[in-house]
C-alpha positions in Angstrom: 21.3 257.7 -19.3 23.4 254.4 -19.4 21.8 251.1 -20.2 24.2 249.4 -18.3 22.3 251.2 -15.2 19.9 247.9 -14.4 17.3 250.5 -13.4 17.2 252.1 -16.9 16.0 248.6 -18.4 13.2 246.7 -18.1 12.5 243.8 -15.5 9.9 241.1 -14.4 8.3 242.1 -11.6 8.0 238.8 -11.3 11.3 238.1 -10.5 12.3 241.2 -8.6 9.1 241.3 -6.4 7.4 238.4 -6.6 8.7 234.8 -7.3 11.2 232.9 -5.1 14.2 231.9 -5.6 14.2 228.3 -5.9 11.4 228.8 -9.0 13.7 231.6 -10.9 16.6 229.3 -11.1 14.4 226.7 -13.1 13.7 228.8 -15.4 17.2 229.9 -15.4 20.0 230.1 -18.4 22.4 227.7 -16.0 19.2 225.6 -14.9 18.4 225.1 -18.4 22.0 224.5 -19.5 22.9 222.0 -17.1 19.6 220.0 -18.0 21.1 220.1 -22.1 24.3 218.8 -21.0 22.6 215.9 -18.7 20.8 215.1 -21.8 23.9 214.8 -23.6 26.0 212.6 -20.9 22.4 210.2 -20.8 22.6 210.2 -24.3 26.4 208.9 -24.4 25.9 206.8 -21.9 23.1 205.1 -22.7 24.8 205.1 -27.0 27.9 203.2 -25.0 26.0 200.8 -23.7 24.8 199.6 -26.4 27.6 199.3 -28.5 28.4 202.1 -30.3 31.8 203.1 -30.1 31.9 205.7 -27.2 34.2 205.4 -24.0 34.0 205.6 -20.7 36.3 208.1 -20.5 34.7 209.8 -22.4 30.9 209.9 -20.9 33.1 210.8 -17.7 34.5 213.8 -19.3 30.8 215.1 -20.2 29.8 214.3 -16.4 32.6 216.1 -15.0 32.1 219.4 -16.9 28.1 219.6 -16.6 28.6 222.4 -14.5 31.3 224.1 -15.9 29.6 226.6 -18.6 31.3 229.3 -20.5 28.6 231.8 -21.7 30.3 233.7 -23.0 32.1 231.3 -25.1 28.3 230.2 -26.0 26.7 233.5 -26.7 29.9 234.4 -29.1 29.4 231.1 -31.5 25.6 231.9 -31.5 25.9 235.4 -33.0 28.4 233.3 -35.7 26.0 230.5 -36.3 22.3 231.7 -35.2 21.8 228.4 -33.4 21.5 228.2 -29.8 21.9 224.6 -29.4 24.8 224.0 -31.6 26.3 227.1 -29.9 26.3 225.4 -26.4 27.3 221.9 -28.2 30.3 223.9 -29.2 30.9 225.5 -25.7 30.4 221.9 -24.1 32.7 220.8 -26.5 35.4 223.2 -25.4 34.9 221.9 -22.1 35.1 218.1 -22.8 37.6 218.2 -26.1 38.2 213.9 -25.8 34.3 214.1 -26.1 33.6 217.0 -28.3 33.1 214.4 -31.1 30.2 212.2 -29.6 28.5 215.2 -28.3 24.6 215.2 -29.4 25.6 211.8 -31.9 22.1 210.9 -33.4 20.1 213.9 -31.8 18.1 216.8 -32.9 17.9 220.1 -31.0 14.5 219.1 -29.5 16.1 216.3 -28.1 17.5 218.9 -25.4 15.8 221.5 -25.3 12.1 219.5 -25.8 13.5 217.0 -22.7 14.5 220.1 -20.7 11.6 221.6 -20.7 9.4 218.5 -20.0 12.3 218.3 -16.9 11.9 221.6 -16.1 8.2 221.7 -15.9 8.1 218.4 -13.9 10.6 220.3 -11.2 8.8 223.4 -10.9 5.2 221.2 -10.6 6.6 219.5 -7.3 7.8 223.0 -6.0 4.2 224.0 -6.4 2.9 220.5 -5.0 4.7 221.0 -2.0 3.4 224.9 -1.4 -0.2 223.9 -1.9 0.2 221.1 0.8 1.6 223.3 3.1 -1.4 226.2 2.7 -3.6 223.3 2.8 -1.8 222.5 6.5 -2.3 226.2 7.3 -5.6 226.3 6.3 -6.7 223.1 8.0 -5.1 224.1 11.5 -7.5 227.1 11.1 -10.8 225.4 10.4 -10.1 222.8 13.0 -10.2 225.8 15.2 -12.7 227.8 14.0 -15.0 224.8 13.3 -17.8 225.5 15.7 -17.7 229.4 15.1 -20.8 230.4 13.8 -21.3 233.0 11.1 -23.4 234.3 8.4 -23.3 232.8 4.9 -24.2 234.3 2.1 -26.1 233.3 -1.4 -25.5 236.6 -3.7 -23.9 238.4 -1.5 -26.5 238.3 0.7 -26.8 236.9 3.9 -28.0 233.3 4.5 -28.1 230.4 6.5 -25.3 230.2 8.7 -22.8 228.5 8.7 -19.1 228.3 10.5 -16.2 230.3 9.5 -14.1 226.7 9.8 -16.7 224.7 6.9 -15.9 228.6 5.3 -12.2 227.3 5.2 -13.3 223.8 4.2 -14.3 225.3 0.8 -11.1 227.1 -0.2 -9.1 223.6 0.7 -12.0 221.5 -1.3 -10.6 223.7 -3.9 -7.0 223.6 -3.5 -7.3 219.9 -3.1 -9.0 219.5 -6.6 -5.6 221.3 -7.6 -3.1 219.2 -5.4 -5.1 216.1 -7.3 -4.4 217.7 -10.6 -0.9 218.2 -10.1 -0.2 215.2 -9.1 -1.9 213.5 -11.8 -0.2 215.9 -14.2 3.4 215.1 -12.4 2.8 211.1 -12.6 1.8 211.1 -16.1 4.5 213.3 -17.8 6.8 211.5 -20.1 10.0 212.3 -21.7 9.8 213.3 -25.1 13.0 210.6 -25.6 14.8 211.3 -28.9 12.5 211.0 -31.8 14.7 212.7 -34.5 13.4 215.4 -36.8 10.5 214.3 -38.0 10.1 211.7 -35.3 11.0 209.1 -36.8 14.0 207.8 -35.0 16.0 207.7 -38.3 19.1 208.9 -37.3 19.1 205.9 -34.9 18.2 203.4 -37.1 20.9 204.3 -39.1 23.6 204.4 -36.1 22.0 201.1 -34.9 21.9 199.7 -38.0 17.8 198.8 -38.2 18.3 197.2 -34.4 14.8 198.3 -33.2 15.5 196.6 -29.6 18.4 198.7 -29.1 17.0 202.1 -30.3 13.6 201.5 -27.4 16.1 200.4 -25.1 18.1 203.4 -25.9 15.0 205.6 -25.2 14.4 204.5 -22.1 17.6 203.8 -20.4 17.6 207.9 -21.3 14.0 208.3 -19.5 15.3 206.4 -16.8 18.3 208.0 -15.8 16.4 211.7 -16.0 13.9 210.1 -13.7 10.9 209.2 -15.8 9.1 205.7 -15.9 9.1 206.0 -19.9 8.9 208.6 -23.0 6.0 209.3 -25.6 5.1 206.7 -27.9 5.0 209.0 -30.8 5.8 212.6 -31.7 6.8 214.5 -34.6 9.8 216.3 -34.0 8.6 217.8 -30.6 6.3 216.6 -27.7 2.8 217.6 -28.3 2.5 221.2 -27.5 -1.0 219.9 -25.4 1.0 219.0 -23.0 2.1 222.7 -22.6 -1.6 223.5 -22.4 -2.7 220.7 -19.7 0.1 222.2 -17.2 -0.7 225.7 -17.3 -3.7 224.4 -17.3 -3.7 223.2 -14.0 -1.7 226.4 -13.1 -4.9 228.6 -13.5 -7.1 226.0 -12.2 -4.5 226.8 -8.2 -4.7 230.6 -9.5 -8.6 230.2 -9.8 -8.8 228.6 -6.4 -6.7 231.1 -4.8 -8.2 233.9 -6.4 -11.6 232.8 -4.9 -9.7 232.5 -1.3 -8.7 236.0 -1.8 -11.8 237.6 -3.1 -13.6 236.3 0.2 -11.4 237.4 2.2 -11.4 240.8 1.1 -15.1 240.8 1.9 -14.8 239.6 5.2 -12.0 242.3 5.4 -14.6 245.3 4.5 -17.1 243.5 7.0 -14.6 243.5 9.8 -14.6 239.2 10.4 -11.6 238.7 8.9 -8.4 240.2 8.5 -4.9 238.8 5.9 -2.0 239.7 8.4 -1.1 243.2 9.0 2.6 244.1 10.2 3.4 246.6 12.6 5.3 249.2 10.2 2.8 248.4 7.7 0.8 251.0 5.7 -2.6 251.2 4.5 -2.8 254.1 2.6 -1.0 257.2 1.9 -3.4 259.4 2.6 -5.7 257.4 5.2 -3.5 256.7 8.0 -6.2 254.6 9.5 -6.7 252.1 6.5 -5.8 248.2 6.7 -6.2 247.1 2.8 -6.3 243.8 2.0 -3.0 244.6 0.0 -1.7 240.8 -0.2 -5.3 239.0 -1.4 -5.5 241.9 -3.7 -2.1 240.9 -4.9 -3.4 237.1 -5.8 -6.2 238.0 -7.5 -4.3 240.5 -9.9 -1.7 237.8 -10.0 -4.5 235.1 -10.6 -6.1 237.3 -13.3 -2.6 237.3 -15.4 -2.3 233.2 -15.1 -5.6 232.6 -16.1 -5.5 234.7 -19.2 -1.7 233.2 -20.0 -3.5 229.6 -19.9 -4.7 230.8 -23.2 -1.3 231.0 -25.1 -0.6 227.0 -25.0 -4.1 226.4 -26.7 -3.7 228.3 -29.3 0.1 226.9 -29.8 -0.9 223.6 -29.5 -4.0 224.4 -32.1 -1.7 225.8 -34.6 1.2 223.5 -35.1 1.5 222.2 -38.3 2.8 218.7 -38.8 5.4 217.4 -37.7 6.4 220.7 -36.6 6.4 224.5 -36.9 8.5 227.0 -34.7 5.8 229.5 -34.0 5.5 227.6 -30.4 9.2 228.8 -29.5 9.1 232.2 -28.5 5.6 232.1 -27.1 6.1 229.2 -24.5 9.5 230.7 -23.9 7.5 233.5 -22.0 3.8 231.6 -21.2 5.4 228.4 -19.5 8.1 230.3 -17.5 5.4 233.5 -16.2 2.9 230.9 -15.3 5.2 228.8 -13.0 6.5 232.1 -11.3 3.5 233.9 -10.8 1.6 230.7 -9.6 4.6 230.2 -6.7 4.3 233.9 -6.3 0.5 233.3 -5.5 1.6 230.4 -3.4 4.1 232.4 -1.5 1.5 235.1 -0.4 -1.0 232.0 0.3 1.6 230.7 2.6 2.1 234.2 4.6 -1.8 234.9 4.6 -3.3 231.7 6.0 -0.7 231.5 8.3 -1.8 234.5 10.0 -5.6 235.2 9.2 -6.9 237.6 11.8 -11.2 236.4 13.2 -13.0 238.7 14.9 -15.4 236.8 16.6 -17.5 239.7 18.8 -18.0 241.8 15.4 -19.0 238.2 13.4 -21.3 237.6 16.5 -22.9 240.4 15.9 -23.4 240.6 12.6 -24.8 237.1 13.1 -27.5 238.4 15.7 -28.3 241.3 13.4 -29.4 238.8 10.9 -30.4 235.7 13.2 -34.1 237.1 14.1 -35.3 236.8 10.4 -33.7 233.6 9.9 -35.2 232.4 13.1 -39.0 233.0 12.1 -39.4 229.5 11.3 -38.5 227.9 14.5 -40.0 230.9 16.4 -43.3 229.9 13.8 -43.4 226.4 15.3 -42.9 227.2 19.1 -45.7 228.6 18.5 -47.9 226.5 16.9 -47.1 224.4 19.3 -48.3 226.9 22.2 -51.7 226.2 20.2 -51.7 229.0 17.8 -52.9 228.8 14.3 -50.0 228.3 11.9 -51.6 230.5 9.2 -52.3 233.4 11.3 -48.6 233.1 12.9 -47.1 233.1 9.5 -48.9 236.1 8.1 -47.6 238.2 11.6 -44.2 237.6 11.1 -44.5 238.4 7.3 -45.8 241.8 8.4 -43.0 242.2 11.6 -40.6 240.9 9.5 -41.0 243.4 7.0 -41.5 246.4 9.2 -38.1 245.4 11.4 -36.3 245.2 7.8 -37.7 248.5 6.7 -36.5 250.0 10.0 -33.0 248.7 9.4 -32.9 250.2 6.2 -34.2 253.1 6.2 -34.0 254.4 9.7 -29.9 252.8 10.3 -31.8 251.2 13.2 -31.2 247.8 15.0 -33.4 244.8 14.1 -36.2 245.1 16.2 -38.5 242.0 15.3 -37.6 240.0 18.9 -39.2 243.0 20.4 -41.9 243.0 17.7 -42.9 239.4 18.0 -42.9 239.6 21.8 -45.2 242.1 22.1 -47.8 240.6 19.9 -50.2 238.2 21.8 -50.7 235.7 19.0 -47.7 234.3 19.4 -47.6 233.8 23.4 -43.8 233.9 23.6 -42.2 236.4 25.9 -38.7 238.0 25.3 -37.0 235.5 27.4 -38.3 232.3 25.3 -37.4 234.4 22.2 -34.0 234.9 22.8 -33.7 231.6 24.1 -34.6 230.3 20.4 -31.8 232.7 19.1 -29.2 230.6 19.7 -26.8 230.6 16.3 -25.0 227.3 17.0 -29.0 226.3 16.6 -28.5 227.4 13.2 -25.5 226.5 11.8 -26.4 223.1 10.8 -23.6 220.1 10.4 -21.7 222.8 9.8 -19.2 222.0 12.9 -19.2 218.1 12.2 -18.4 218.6 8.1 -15.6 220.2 8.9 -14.0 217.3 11.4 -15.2 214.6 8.8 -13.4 216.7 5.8 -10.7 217.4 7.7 -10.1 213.6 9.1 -11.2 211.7 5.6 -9.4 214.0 3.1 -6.9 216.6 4.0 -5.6 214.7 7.1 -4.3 211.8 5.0 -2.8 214.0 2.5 -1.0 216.4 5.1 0.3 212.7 6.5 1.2 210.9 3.2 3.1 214.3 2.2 4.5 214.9 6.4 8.0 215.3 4.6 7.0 218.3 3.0 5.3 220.7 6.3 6.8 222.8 7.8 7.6 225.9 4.8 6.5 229.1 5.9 7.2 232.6 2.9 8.4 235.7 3.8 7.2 238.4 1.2 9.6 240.8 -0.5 6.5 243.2 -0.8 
């Protein structure tokens, strides 16, 4: 068998089934090369500046070629030198030979690939900013329309109170809006790591600047500046602090735990026939049981959930176990956490997307699971009707302990329907005929502020995000699976 048959060596699923595009190519060689050499031109740009003895021309040259990578070149001069960096300064080099000399002046490795990755990681965060905002939009258009619908809740897993299957909605978007605050934060607040040096103390610059400490900030963060940041870490050691790591992914498993929770529910609603995920016409269920409709797409984001929240562990214990200034036991770790995270999060997204923009109510089957349940939950108000009749509010109480109890244990051990309307209206003590009975079993009765929560949540806090992010509707997925 040869190896060069790509189906005789291994793959990510991630990447062949589940990510998009746009998030492989950030965690791509060329993404990641590209960032290095815009390091490199920001760095001899900003060196020029200031008076070091670097040309225009010669920042030019390193802008022209940022694009135009020889791998190959590269990945022969790092089997020669075991040094990825200096292997692509030497490719770069080849590219720009009237700048080959100023290439990475002053700079430590971590100065491009500790910048990239913070770059990188900032992209990737507003990729997954935008899909959360736009199931948030999907999600909201459904509870605004389903807002009034009663149906059961439940408290164990068993049924409760009503309530509406729109304030349902509300509490998977309370959720993804905790995350959508989170990223945000995290996005605003990310700094450069700047160029610190080896130890991260700067003193290769001082050196080049001769003491000038003006001119070595300023250096820093005309750099941030240029890559789009407001200003770099105060202090580091050689690297940024690996926390940083931890605090995005994170906030990675905090959407997977959110989404995981979406999906769960509605693979319970699925098995109770209320609610359906989208189900295509070519589709199958099963291969043995023609008939079956699995949930096969929320059962996807939870196993995909599961594997984010357990990665969120690899950053804390890399950012536990660095050892001064720095140790290199972080590399090949975040090299797989950081990048598996992003993809499988906006693989999670992508399936969020396609799901809530097609979830499938069945109102006449949650209607009557509803009325199945309603009489019992009704005993109160059918207890004060008749109190109010003039019977004694004791006496009434213990009666439809006893119904109660006989119309459950027909339900469960007969498979019978709930007979307790029936029950109740055929006992005197209670006065109430089967008309006044079923008048009291109305389930928008029940449902509370069910309806109105929804339009207040809706109007005060996912409106005004949906409007200050308008820019970024619109984005629908379509599944490779």
């Amino acid at each position: 068998m040869s190896s060069n048959d790509k189906y005789s060596v291994y793959e990510s699923p991630l990447c062949t089934r589940y990510a998009s595009g746009e998030m492989q190519y950030l965690f791509s060689a060329r993404k990641k090369i590209t960032t290095f050499r815009r390091l490199w031109t920001a760095l001899a740009r900003a060196e020029m500046n200031l008076g070091l003895d670097i040309t225009e021309a010669q920042v030019k040259e390193l802008e022209n070629n940022i694009d135009n990578i020889d791998f190959k070149a590269a990945e022969e001069r790092e089997k020669l030198v075991r040094h990825d960096i200096m292997a692509h300064i030497y490719a770069y080099g080849l590219a720009c030979p009237n700048a080959k000399g100023i290439i990475h002046l002053g700079a430590t490795s971590c100065y491009v690939g500790d910048n990239a990755d913070i770059i990188i990681m900032r992209d990737a965060m507003k990729i997954i900013k935008r899909k959360i905002i736009n199931v948030l939009a999907n999600l909201a258009k459904f509870a605004d329309e389903y807002k009034s619908l009663p149906c059961l809740g439940y408290t164990h897993l068993q049924p409760a109170q009503l309530t509406t299957v729109g304030k349902r909605a509300c509490l998977w978007m309370n959720e993804l809006l905790s995350d959508y605050e989170e990223i945000c934060f995290r996005i605003d607040n990310l700094k450069l790591l700047g160029q610190k040096g080896t130890t991260g103390t700067q003193a290769s610059f001082v050196e080049l600047f001769e003491g000038d400490n003006e001119k070595i900030n300023k250096l820093e963060q005309m750099i941030a500046e240029e890559m789009g940041f407001s200003c770099c870490v105060p202090v580091s050691g050689q690297t940024y602090s690996r926390k940083v790591d931890f605090c995005v992914l994170s906030t990675l498993s905090g959407i997977a735990q959110s989404c995981s929770k979406f999906s769960n529910d509605l693979r319970i609603l699925a098995s109770f026939k209320e609610m359906e995920e989208p189900f295509e016409k070519n589709q199958i269920g099963s291969s043995a049981m023609p008939y079956k409709r699995n949930p096969m797409r929320s059962e996807r984001i939870t196993a995909l959930a599961r594997y984010v929240i357990i990665d969120g562990l690899n950053p804390a214990f890399t950012s536990a176990s660095q050892w001064f200034e720095r140790t290199l036991d972080d590399s090949a770790n975040k090299r797989l956490a950081v990048s598996e995270s992003f993809l499988a999060v906006d693989a999670i997204l992508n399936i969020m997307l396609n799901v809530t923009n097609g979830l499938v109510v069945y109102p006449k089957v949650i209607g009557q699971r509803v009325m199945r349940e309603l009489p019992f939950m009704a005993t109160e108000n059918i207890m004060m009707q008749a109190v109010k009749k003039g019977g004694d509010r004791q006496s009434i109480h213990e009666r439809l302990r006893e119904h109660s109890i006989a119309a459950a244990a027909q339900v469960k051990n007969d498979g019978e329907e709930n007979d307790l309307i029936l029950r109740i209206a055929g006992d005197e003590t209670f006065m109430m005929n089967k008309e006044e009975l079923y008048a009291v079993l109305k389930p928008e009765n029940y449902i509370g502020r069910s309806d109105i929560q929804t339009a207040e949540f809706l109007r005060g806090f996912i409106h005004p995000v949906l409007e200050k992010n308008r820019d970024l509707l619109g984005e629908t997925a379509e599944l490779n699976v």
